[in-house]
C-alpha positions in Angstrom: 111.7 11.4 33.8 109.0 12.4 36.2 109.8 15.6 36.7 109.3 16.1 32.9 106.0 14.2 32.9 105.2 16.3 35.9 105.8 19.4 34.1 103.9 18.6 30.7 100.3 17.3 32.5 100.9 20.3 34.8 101.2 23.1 31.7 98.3 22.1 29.7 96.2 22.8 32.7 94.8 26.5 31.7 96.2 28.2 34.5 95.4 31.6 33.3 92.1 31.1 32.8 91.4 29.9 36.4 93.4 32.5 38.1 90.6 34.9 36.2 87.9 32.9 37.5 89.9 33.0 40.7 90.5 36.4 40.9 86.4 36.9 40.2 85.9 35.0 43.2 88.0 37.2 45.0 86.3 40.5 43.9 82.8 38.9 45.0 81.0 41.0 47.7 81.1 39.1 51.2 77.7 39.3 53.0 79.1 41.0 56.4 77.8 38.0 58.4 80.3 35.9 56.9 83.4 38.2 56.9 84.4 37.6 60.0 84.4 34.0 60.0 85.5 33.5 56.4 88.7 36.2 57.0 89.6 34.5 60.3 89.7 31.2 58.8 92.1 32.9 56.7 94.2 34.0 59.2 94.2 30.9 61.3 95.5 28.5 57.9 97.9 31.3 56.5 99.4 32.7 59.7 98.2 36.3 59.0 99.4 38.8 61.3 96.3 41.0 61.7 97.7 43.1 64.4 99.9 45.2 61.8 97.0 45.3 59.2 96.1 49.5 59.0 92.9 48.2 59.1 91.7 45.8 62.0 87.9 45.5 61.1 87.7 42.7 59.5 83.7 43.4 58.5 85.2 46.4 57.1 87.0 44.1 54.0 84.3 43.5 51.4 85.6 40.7 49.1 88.8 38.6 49.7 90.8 40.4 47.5 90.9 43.8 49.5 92.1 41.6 52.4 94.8 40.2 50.5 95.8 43.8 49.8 95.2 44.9 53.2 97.6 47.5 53.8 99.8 47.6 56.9 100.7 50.0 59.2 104.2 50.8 57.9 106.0 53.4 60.6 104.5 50.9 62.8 105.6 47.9 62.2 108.0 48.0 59.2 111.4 50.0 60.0 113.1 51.0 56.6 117.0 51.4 56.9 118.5 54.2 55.5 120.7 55.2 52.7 123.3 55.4 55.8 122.6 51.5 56.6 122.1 49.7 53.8 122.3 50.5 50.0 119.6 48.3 49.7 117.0 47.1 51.4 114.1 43.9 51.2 111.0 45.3 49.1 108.3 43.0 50.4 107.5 40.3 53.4 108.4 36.9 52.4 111.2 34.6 52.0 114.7 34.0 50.1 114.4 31.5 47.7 117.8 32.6 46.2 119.9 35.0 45.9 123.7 35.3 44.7 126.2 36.6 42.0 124.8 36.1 38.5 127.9 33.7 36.7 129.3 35.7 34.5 129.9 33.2 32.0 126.8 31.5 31.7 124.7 34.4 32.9 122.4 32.0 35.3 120.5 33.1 38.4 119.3 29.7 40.3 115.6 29.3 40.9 115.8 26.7 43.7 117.9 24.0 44.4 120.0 22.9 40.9 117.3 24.9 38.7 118.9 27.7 36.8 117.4 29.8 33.9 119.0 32.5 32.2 118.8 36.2 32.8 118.8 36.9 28.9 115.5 34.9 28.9 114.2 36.6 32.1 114.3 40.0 30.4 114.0 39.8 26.8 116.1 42.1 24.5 117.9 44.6 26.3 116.6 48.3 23.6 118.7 50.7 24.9 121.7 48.7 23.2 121.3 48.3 19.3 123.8 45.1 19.4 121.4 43.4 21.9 118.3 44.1 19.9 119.7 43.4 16.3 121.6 40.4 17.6 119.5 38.8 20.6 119.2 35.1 19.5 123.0 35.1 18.4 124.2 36.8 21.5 125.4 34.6 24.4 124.5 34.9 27.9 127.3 36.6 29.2 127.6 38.9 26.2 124.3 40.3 26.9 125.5 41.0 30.4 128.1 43.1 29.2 125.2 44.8 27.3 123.2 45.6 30.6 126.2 46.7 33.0 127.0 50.2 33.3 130.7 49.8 34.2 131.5 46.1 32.9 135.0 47.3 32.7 135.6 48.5 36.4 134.6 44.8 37.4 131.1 45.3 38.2 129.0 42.0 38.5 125.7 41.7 38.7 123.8 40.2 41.6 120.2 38.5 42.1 117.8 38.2 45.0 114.7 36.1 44.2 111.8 36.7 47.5 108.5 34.4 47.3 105.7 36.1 49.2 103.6 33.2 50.7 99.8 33.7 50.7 99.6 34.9 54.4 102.1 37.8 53.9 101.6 41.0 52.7 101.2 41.5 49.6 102.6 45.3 48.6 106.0 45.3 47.1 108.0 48.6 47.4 111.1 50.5 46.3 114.4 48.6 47.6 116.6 51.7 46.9 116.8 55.2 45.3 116.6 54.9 42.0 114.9 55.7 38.7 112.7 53.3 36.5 113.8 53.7 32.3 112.0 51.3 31.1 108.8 48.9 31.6 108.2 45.5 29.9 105.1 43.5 30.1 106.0 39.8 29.3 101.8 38.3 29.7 103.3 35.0 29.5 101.9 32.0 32.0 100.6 32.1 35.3 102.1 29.0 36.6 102.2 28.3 40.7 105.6 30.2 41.9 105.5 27.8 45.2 109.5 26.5 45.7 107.8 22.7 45.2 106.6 23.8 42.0 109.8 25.6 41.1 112.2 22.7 42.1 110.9 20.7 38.7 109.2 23.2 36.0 112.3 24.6 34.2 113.0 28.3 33.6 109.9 28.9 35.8 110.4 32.5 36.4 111.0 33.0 32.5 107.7 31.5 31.2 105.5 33.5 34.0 103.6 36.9 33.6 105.7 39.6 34.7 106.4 43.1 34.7 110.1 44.1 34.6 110.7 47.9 35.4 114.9 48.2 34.6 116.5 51.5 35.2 119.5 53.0 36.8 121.0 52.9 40.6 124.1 54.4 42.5 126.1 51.5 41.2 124.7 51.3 37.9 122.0 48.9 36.1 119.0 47.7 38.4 115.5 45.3 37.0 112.8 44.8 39.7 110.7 42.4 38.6 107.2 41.1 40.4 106.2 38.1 38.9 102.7 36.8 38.3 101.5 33.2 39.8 98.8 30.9 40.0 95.8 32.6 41.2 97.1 36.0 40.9 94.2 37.4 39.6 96.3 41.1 38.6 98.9 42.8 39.1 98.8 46.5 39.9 101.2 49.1 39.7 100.5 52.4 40.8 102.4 54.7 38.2 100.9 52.8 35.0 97.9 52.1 34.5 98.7 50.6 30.9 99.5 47.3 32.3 96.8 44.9 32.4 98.0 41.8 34.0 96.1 38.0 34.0 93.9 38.8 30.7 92.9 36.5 28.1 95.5 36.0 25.9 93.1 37.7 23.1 93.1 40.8 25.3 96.3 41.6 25.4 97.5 40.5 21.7 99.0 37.6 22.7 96.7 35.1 21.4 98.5 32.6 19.1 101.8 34.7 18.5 104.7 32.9 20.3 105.1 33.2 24.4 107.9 35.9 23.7 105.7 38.5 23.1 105.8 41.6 25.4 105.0 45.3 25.7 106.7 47.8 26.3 106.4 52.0 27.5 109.7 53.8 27.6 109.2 56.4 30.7 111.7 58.8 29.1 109.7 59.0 26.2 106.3 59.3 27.7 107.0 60.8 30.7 106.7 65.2 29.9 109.7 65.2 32.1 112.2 62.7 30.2 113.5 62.0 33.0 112.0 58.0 33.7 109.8 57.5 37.6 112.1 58.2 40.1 111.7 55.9 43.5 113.1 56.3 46.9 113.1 53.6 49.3 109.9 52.4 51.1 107.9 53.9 48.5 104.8 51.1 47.7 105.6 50.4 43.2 102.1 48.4 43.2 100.5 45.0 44.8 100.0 41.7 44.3 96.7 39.6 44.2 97.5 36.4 46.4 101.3 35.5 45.9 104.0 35.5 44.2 107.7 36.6 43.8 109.4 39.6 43.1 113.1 39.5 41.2 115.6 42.2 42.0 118.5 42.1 39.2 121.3 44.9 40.1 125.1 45.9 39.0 127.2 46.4 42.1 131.0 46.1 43.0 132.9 43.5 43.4 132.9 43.5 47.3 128.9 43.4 47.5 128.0 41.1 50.4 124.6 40.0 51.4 123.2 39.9 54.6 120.5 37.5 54.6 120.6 33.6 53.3 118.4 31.2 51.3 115.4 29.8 53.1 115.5 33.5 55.3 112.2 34.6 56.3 112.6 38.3 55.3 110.2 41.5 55.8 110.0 44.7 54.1 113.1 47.1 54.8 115.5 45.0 56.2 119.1 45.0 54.9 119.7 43.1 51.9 123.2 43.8 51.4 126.5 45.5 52.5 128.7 47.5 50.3 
């Protein structure tokens, strides 16, 4: 079929190594005669709203990159609702692309229209449950639900929320909740274009891309935020670990020539002097984003969880996400 043939020219291309070229060009020093004209352009084609940017001087932004990451003036511009309001809130600027119950018997979260991939793929073996680890490849979907729920058996479900951050919006991503970070896995994987055209015919999209998958522990059980990396991303960054190197050559981060399932992981119990894993409140900025991209927020709720926004939303950071 097309979209087959589509999808096979388009991953040979060596994405990864052009987002690092990319990402180079973004780090490149600006000659301050040009900023202006070269950041407004950028404005103009993107829809940039400059007037919440912390920082208004656009000569002031060295290199396209620390524009991207141009920080906004949050108390300004982005009310976060409280605990009171909402159990959870929207973590970034950008737009629904879905968002919905995960089915319990095939354990599917849709990536756009008819496209579904599997959470099981999405995170890799869950550790902190021997029968997941021992028994992954055996294990079906819904099975390794059970394994990630907290309270499977007081009918818990698990919901998703997929948000793609378009290259004009603001590219920090932020706590959605209170809650506390266990765990972090590194999947290096591909950087392949997150844009929804792109998404509606490369399979399992989300599963094949770089990302960084932080799981850990809400008031309603198991939660998994999880940015993912894109085309021209040149990095990543998170500002609690600085062990994550995001966008490398394969070589450089170990994955050269072992299958794409490869991943890392740091156990913040463990490391952490405290045992106690990286505890977040609402609001509070996990890391940034070079370019765009999407962030995946995985969580165990009741049965009575009902969202507040819809597919195709335009959405901004703090916002209500759902109603318990």
């Amino acid at each position: 079929s097309n979209s087959s043939f589509k999808s096979k020219i388009y991953t040979k291309i060596p994405w990864r190594f052009l987002s690092r070229s990319w990402g180079k060009l973004h780090n490149k020093e600006i000659p301050k005669i040009l900023r202006t004209s070269i950041y407004n352009f950028y404005i103009w084609k993107y829809g940039v709203k400059l007037n919440e940017a912390r920082n208004q001087n656009l000569k002031s932004y060295r290199n396209l990159g620390s524009f991207f990451r141009r920080e906004i003036d949050l108390d300004g511009v982005r009310p976060v609702l409280s605990r009171d309001q909402s159990d959870l809130v929207c973590p970034v600027d950008g737009r629904i692309l879905s968002l919905g119950k995960v089915n319990s018997t095939d354990g599917m979260i849709k990536q756009v229209k008819g496209i579904n991939y599997s959470v099981k793929s999405l995170l890799g073996p869950n550790t902190s449950n021997q029968n997941s680890t021992k028994n992954f490849t055996s294990l079906s979907n819904s099975e390794y639900i059970k394994t990630l729920l907290k309270n499977p058996t007081k009918n818990n479900n698990l919901y998703y929320t997929v948000i793609y951050l378009a290259p004009g919006d603001y590219h920090r991503f932020h706590s959605p909740t209170e809650w506390t970070i266990n765990y972090r896995r590194h999947f290096p994987g591909d950087l392949f274009s997150v844009n929804p055209k792109i998404a509606l015919w490369l399979k399992n999209l989300f599963a094949l891309n770089e990302r960084i998958i932080f799981n850990g522990i809400w008031k309603h059980g198991f939660f998994s935020y999880i940015p993912v990396g894109a085309t021209l991303v040149g990095s990543m960054k998170i500002n609690f670990d600085n062990d994550i190197y995001t966008s490398k050559p394969y070589k450089n981060s170990k994955a050269d020539k072992i299958e794409k399932g490869i991943y890392f992981d740091k156990d913040y119990e463990k490391s952490n002097e405290k045992a106690e894993g990286v505890e977040m409140v609402r609001r509070e900025e996990i890391g940034e984003f070079n370019i765009g991209s999407t962030v995946v927020l995985l969580f165990e709720g009741p049965k009575n969880v009902k969202f507040l926004v819809e597919e195709g939303e335009k959405v901004k950071l703090g916002i209500g996400l759902i109603e318990v």
